[in-house]
C-alpha positions as CSV (number, residue, x, y, z in Angstrom):
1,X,0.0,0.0,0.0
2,X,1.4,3.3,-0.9
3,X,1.4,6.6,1.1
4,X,2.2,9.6,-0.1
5,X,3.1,13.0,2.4
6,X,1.8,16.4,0.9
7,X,3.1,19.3,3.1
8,X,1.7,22.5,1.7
9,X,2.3,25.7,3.4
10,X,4.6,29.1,3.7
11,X,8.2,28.0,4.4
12,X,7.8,30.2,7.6
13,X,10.4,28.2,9.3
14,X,11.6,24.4,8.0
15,X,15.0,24.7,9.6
16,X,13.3,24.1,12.8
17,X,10.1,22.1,11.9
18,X,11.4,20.0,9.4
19,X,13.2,17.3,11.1
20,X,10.2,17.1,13.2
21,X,8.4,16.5,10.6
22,X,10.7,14.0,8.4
23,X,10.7,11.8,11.9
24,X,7.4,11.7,12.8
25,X,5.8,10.9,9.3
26,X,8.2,8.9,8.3
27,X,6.7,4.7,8.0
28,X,8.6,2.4,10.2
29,X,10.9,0.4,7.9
30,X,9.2,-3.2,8.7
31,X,5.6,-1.8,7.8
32,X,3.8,-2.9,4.2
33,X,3.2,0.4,3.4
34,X,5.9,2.4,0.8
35,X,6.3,6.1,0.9
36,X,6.8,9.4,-1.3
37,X,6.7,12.9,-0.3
38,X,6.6,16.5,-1.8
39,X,6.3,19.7,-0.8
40,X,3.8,22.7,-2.0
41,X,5.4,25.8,-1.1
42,X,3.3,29.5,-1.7
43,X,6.1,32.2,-2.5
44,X,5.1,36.0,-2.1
45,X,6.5,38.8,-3.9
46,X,9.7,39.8,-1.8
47,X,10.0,36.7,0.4
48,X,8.4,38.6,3.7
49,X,5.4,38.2,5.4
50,X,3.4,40.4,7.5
51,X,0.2,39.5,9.4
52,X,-1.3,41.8,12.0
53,X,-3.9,38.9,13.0
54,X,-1.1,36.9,14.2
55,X,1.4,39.2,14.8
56,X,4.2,38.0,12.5
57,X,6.4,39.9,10.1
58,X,9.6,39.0,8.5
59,X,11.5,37.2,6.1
60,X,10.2,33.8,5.1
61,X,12.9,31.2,4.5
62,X,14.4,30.9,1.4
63,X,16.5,27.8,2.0
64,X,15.7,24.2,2.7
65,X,16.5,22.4,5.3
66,X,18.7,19.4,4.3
67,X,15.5,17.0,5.3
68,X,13.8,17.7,2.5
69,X,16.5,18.2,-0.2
70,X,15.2,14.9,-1.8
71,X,11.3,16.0,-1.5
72,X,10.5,17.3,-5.2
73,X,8.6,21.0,-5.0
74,X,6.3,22.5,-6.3
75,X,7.1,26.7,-5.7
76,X,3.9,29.1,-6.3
77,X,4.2,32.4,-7.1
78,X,1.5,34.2,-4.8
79,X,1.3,36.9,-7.3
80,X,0.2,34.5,-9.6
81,X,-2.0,32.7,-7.6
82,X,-3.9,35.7,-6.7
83,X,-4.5,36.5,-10.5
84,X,-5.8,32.9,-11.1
85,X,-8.4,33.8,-7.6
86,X,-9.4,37.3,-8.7
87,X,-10.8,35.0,-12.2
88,X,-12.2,32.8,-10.3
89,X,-13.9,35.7,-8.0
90,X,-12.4,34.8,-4.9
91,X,-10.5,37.6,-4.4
92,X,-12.8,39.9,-4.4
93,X,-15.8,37.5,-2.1
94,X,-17.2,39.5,0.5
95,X,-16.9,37.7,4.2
96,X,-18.7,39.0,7.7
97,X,-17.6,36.4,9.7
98,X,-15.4,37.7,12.6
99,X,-12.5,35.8,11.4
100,X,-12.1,38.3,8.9
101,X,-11.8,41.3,10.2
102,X,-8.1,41.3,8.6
103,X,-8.8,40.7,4.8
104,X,-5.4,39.0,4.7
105,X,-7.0,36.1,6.5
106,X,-9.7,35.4,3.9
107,X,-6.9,35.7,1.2
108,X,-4.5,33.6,2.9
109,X,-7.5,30.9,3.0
110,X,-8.1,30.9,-0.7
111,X,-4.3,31.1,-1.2
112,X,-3.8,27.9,0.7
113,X,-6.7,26.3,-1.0
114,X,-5.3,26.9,-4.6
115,X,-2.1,25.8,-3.4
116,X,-3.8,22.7,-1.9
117,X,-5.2,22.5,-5.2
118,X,-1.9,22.5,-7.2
119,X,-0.7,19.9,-4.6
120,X,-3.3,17.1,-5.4
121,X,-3.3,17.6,-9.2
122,X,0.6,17.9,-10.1
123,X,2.2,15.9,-7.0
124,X,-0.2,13.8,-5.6
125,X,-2.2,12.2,-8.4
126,X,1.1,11.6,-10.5
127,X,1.6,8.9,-7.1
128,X,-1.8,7.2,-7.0
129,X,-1.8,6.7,-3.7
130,X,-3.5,4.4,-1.0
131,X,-3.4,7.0,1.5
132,X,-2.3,10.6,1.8
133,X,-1.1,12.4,5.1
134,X,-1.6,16.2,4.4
135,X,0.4,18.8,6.6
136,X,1.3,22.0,7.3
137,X,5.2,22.9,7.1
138,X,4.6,25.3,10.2
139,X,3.9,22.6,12.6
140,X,5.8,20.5,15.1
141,X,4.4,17.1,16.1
142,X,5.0,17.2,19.9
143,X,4.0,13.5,20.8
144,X,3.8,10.3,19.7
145,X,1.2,10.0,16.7
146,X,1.2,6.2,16.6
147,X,1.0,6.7,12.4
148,X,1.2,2.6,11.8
149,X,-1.9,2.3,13.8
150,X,-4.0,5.0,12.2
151,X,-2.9,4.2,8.6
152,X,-3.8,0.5,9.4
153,X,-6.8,1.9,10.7
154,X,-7.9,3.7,7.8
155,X,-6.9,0.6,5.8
156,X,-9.5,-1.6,7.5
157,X,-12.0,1.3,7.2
158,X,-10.9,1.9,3.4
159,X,-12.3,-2.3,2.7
160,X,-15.6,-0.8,2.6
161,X,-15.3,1.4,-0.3
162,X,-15.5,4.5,2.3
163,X,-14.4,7.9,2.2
164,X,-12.3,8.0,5.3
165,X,-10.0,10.4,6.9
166,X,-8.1,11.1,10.6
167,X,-8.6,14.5,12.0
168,X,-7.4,16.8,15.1
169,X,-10.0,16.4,17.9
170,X,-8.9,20.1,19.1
171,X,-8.6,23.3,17.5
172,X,-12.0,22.9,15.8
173,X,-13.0,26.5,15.9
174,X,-16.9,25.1,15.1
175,X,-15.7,22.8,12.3
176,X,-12.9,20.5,11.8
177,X,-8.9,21.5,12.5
178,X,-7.3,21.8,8.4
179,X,-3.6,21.5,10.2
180,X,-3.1,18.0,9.4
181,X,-5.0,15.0,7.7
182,X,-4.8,11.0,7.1
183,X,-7.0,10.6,4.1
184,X,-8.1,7.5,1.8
185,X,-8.1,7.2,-1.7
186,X,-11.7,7.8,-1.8
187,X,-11.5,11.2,0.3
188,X,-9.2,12.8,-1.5
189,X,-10.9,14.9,-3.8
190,X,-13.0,16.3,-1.0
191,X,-10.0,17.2,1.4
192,X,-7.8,18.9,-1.6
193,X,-10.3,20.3,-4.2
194,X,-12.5,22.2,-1.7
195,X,-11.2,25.4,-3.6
196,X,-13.9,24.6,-6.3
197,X,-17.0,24.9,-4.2
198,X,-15.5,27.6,-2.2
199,X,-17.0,30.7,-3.7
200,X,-20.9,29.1,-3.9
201,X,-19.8,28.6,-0.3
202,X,-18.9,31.5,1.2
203,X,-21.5,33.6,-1.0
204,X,-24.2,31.2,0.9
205,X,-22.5,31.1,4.5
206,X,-20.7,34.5,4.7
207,X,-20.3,33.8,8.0
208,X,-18.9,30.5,8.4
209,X,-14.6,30.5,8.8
210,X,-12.1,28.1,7.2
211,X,-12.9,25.2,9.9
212,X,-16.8,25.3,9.3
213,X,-15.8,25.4,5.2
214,X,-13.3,22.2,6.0
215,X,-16.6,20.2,8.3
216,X,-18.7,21.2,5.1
217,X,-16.4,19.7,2.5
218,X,-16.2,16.4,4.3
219,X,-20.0,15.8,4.8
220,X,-19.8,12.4,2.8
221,X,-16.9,11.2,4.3
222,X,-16.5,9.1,7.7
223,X,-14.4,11.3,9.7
224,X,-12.5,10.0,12.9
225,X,-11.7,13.7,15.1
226,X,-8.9,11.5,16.9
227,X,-5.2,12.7,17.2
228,X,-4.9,14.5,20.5
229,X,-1.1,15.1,19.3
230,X,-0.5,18.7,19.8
231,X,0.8,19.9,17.0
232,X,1.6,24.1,17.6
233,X,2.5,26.2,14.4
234,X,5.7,27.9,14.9
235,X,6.0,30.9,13.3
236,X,9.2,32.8,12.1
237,X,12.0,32.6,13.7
238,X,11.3,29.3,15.9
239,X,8.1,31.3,17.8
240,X,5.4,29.1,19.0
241,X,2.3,30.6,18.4
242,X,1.0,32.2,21.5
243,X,-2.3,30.7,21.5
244,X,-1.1,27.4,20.6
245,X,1.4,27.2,23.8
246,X,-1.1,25.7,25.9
247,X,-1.3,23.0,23.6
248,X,2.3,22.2,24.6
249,X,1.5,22.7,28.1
250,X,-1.6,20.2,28.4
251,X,-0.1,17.7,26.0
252,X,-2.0,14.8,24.8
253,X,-3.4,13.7,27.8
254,X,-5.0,17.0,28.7
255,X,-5.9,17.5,25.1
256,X,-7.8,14.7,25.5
257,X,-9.0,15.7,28.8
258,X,-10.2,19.4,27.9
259,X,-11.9,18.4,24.3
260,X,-13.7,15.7,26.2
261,X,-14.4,18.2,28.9
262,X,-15.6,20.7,26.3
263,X,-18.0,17.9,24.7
264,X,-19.9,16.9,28.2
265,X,-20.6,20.7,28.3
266,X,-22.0,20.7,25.1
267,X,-24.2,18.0,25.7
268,X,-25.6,19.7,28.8
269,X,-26.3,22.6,27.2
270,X,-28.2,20.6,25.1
271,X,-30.3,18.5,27.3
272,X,-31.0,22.2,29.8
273,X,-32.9,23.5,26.2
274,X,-34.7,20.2,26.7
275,X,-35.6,20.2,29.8
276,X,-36.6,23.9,29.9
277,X,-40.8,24.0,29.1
278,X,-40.7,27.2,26.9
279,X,-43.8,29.4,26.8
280,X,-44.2,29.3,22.9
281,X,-46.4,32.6,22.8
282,X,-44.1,34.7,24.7
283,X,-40.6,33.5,24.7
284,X,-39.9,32.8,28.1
285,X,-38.8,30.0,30.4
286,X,-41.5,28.9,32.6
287,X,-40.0,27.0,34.8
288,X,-36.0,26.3,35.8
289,X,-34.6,22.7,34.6
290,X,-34.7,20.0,37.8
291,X,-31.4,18.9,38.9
292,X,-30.3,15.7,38.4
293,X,-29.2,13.8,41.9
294,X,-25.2,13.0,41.4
């Protein structure tokens, strides 16, 4: 069975992620599966970035790391990219959601789409794969990820003909985390060619973000929210993200802990508006909901 790893990103910061990454998505050398990689890299004009959502600015890395010296890549030239989204309309797609108040976010979103995109149709497909692991080159897998397992996992799952893929259990943000991905053959086109269905989208949910777009896009395929492996982007220069430190700090244990935490709450929430009698006529509770005896 063959596996191919699709990293597709901003080379923010490889020298430091990279190794991470070549070691923890790397098949153990006794296991049936065979392996490729490549790498999708988006290039802006002028090598920098600067971001005022998530407070980075600087160069982006122009070198890489020698880890990936034998990955082929695929470079995009943002500028280019944005043409090819302003015919398509993206570029120009009005979002309210509060994820936006920096336009630089929705464009980044459409940018990493397209380059998603790229990634299935030049690298990917030219590999028919079994399997795909998709990832971000900004990340570093802090844990184990038990990759056999879930690939073998998949494998059983995949018997049945299904569209199948692993997924983050945290950083959900009301959909599903688009850091990283185990996907089937069958899934595939859902994960990587989401671009194509993105404008009807976001013209019908102007308030939905790029997690709730992701949870949309995989409707018809069985999804397994998983990996508690935090997995924190670091940004330029070696920074961890400052809102992803705590995912180092709870690690995968209390990852586990707080998203199953997070789920009980949800489901009392649920079964309060169920217990509640609501006076139809005027809106109002009637009654408080009874206690259950612990």
């Amino acid at each position: 069975m063959k596996v191919h790893v699709a990293v597709v990103g901003v080379n923010r910061c490889l020298s430091v992620t990279g190794k991470n990454l070549r070691r923890e998505l790397s098949i153990h050398r006794l296991s049936p599966f065979t392996q490729t990689w490549s790498l999708t890299l988006i290039e802006p004009e002028g090598g920098a970035v600067s971001s005022p959502r998530s407070g980075e600015h600087g160069k982006l890395e122009e070198e890489l790391p020698p880890e990936f010296s034998d990955v082929p890549i695929l470079r995009l030239n943002q500028t280019c990219v944005d043409s090819e989204l302003e015919v398509m309309g993206l570029r120009s797609l009005h979002l309210n959601a509060e994820w936006t108040q920096h336009i630089q976010s929705v464009e980044n979103l459409f940018r990493f789409l397209f380059a998603l995109r790229e990634s299935y149709l030049k690298q990917i497909a030219q590999n028919d794969p079994d399997f795909v692991i998709f990832c971000r080159p900004d990340i570093n897998i802090s844990g184990r990820l038990a990759l056999d397992f879930r690939l073998f996992q998949l494998a059983a799952i995949s018997v049945l003909r299904l569209p199948a893929a692993i997924l983050p259990a945290w950083g959900r943000s009301r959909g599903i985390n688009d850091r990283f991905a185990i996907l089937n053959r069958e899934s595939l086109e859902n994960y990587f060619l989401r671009l194509d269905r993105a404008f009807d989208f976001f013209r019908n949910k102007p308030n939905a973000n790029a997690e709730r777009f992701l949870q949309d896009s995989l409707l018809r395929v069985f999804t397994l929210n998983t990996v508690f492996t935090p997995m924190p982007r670091i940004r330029i220069q070696g920074r961890v993200q400052e809102e992803d430190k705590k995912l180092v700090e709870l690690g995968a244990f209390g990852l586990r802990l707080s998203v199953y935490r997070a789920r009980l709450n949800r489901l009392w929430r649920r079964l309060e508006r169920l217990w509640v009698p609501v006076d139809r006529a005027n809106e109002t509770n009637v009654q408080k909901p009874r206690k259950i005896d612990q």
